[in-house]
N, C-alpha and C positions, 0 to 999 in steps of 0.2 A: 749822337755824335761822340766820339770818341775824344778824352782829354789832349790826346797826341794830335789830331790834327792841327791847329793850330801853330804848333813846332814842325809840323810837316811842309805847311805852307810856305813858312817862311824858307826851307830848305830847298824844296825844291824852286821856288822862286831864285835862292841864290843859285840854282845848280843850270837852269838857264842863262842869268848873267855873265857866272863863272867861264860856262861854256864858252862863250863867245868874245873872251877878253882875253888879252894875253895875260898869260902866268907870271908871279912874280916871287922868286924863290929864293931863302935869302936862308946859310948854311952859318951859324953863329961861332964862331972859333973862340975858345976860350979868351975871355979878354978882349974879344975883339967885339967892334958894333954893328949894326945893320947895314947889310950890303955890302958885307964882305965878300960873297961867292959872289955872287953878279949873275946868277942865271935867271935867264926869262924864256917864256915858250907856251906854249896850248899843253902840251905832257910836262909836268917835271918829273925829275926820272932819277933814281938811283941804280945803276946798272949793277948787273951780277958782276961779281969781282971786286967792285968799288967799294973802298971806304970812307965813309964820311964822317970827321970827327968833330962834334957839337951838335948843336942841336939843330933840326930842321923847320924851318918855317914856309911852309908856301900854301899861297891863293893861285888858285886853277883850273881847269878843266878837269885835269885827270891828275892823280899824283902815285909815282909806283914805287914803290920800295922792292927792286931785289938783290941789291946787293947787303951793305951792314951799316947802320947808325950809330955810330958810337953817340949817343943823345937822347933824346927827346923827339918825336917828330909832332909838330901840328897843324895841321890844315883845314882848312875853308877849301871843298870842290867839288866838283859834281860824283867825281867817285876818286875813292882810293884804295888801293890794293898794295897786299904785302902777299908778296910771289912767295914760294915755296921755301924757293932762296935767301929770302930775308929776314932782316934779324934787326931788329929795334933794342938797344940796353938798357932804355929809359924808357917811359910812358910814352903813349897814342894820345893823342886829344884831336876828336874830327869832326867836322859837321858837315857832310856828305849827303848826295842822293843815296851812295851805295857805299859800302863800306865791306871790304872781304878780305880776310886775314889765311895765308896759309902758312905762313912760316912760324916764325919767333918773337915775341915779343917780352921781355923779359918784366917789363916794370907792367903798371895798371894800364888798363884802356879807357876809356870814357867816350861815348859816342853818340851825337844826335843825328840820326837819318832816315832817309825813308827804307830802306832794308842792311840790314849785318847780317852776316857770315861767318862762322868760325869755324872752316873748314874738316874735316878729318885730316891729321897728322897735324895741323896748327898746336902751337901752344902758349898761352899769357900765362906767363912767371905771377904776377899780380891777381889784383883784382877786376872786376868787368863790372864797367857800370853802364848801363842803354836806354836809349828813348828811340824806338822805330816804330811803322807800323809793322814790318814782318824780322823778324829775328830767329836765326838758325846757330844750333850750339852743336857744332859735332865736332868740336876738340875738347884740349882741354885747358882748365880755366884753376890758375895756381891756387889763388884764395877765391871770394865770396863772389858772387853773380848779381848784379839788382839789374833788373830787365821792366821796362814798363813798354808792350806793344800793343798794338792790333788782335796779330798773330803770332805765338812763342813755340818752336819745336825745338826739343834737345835731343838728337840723336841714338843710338844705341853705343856707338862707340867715347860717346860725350863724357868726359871728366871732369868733376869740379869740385877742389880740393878742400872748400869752404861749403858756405851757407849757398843756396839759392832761394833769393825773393823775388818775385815774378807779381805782375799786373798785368794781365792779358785778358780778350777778349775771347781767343781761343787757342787752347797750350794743349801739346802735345808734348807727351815725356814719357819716353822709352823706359820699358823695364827694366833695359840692360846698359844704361845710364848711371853712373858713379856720383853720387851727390853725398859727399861726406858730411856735411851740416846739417843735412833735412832740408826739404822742398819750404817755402814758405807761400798762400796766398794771400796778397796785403792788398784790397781793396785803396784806391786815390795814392798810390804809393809815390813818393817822393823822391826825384833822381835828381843828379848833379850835372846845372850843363858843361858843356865839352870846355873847357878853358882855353877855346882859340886863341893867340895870340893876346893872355892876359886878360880875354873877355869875358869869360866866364867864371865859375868855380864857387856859383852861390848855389845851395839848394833853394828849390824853388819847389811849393809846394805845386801836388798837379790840382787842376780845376777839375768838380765833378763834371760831368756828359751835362746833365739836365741844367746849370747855370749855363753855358755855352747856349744851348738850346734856345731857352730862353730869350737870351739877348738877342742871337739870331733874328727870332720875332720878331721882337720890340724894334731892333731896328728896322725890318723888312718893313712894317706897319710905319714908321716915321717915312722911311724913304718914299711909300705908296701915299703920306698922305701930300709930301710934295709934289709928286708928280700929277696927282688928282688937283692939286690947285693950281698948278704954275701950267700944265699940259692935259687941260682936259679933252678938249676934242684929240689932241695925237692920242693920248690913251685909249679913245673908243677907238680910235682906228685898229689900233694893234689889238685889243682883245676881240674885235669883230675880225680881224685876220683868223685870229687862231679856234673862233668858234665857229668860222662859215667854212675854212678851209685847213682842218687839224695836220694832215697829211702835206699838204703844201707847207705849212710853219715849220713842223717837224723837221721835210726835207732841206726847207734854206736854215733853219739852227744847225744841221748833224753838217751841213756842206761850210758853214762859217766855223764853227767851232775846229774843222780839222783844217781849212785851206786858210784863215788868219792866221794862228798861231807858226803855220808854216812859212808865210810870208814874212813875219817879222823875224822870225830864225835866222831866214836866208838874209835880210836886211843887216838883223845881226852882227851876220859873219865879215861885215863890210865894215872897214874900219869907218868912213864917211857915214856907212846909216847906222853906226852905232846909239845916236842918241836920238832920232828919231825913231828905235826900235823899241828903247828902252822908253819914250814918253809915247809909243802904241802900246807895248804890254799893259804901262799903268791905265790908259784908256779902254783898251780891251776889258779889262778888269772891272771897271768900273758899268763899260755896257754891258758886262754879262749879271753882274749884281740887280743893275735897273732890269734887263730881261727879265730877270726869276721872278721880279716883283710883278713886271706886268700878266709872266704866266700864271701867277698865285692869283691874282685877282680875275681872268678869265674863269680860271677854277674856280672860283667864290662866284661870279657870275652864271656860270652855266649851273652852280648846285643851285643856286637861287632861282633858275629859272623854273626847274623841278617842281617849286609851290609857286608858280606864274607869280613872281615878285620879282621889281628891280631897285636897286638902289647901290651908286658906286659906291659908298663908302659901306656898305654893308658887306658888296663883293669883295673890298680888300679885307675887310676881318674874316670872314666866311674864308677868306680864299688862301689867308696867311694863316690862319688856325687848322686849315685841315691839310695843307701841304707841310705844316709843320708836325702835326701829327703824324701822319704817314710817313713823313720822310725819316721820324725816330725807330719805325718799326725793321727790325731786324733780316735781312736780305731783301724786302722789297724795298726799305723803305732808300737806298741808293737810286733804283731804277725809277722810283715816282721823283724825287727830287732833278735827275737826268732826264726826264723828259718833262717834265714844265719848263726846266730850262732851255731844252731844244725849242719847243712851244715857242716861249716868248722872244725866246732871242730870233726865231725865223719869221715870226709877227712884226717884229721892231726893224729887222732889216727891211722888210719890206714896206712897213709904214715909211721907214725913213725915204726909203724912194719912189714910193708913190708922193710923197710928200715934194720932193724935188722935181717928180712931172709937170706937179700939179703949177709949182712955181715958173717951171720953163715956159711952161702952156699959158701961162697970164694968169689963173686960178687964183693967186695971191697967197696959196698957203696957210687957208683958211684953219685947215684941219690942227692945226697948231693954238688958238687964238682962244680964248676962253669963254667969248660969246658964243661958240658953239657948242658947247657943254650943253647938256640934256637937262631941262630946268627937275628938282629935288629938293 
């Protein structure tokens, strides 16, 4: 697992929020205090031609600079772009889905998100400091570059009139790429977060992959061993779903995972289900956590069956040890963690309502109840 995911999470998390709230954009005139401009909206927008004198502050959807900031601009949104035609005099500070520069930016950048762009013909006056997972250099960049992603490509027509220090998983840098301080690779490298609105601007060290990793574990294994005590018969329900019928789980996880998350969007966009959207994401979240556990422990089950041996609590260790194993390995190990969790999360939906037949039907909803647990 990559040290960035973590600041990925939390980003794109706000970058769903964001989306769906209105904007609130507040243009700081010298001496003056907050809320002086008074703009709100889903876009904030600096148009071509405009000028805006102070510095910019907005939470939003979308944020575009193309006209000129006499200032600073800093944002919290899902994406922000600076058009061809724009010109920033001060510093960027942003923590963004997406973040794409083609104009001007004359002071430093500093940027947390899930992808930057620095287009060709763009140019920072300053320095550029980044935490993405994928990051594109094909301008040019005045002083030093510290880049920590996933994925790092600096173009051919890329300029960069300082140092470049890079942490990346996989960099690509042109031959025909201008790097006047020398390339650096700095293993666990240290960047600065974006100073949103005064919230940032501590260096924070990064966390190696393998302590992430770790905990991951540890916790998967805590949360399996509640659910094994508090839900044991729902537990065999759900891991017999997914080992009598892999194909059937798979397809109700792949069909919830895309048509939930759609419904609470559209919920979302509604000012009324605004807060029942936001208290289903954090639920969503939570049952897709418990799914991956239930899937990890089928997997521990089914390897166990291998040496005709059962035992649940052997399945959750068996089952969180080798999906965590696997899931560190390099290109598969995404695809085995995505489908345990389609696994369990299409076992869980369905336990869940078999679970509610069984109740409608008189059953009593036995399958819940911990006298039914399999004596061990």
């Amino acid at each position: 697992m990559s040290s960035l995911h973590p600041r990925l999470v939390v980003v794109l998390a706000a970058l769903v929020v964001l989306g769906g709230l209105p904007a609130v954009a507040v243009a700081q005139q010298p001496g003056s205090g907050p809320g002086s401009d008074g703009s709100f909206g889903g876009v904030v927008r600096v148009d071509a031609g405009e000028t805006r004198d102070g510095n910019v502050e907005a939470a939003a959807g979308s944020v575009v600079v193309a006209g000129t900031v006499r200032g600073d601009v800093s944002a919290a949104a899902g994406s922000v772009l600076i058009t061809d035609t724009g010109r920033v005099t001060g510093d960027v500070e942003a923590a963004a889905g997406s973040v794409v520069i083609e104009g001007a930016v004359e002071g430093d950048v500093n940027v947390g998100a899930a992808s930057l762009e620095v287009r060709e013909g763009a140019r920072i006056g300053g320095a550029l400091e980044a935490g993405a997972a994928d990051v594109r250099l094909l301008g040019a960049v005045g002083g030093d570059a510290t880049v920590g992603a996933d994925t790092l490509v600096v173009g051919p027509n890329a300029s960069i009139g300082g140092s470049l220090t890079y942490d990346a998983e996989t960099a690509t840098i042109d031959d025909g790429a201008s790097v006047a301080g020398g390339v650096t690779r700095e293993d666990d490298l240290s960047t600065e977060d974006p100073d949103v609105f005064g919230g940032g601007g501590a260096s924070l060290p990064t966390i190696p992959g393998w302590v992430g990793t770790v905990y991951g574990a540890v916790a998967n294994l805590l949360l399996g061993a509640v659910l094994l005590v508090a839900l044991p018969g729902f537990g065999r329900r759900v891991v017999d779903e997914v080992l009598d019928e892999p194909l059937h789980s798979g397809g109700i996880g792949l069909l919830s995972i895309v048509a939930i998350p759609i419904a609470l969007l559209i919920l979302l966009v509604t000012i009324v289900g605004i807060p029942l959207s936001l208290a289903g994401l954090v639920a969503f979240a939570i049952v897709l956590w418990v799914a991956s556990v239930y899937g990890a422990i089928a997997v521990g089950t089914w390897a166990l069956s291998l040496a005709d041996y059962a035992n649940r609590w052997a399945a959750l260790l068996v089952g969180v040890v080798l999906v965590t194993v696997l899931g560190a390995l390099p290109v598969v190990g995404g695809l085995v963690d995505l489908v345990v969790l389609l696994l369990g999360l299409g076992a869980f939906v369905a336990a869940v309502r078999g679970s509610s037949l069984d109740t409608e039907g008189g059953s009593g909803g036995d399958v819940v109840t911990a006298d039914t647990a399999p004596a061990e």
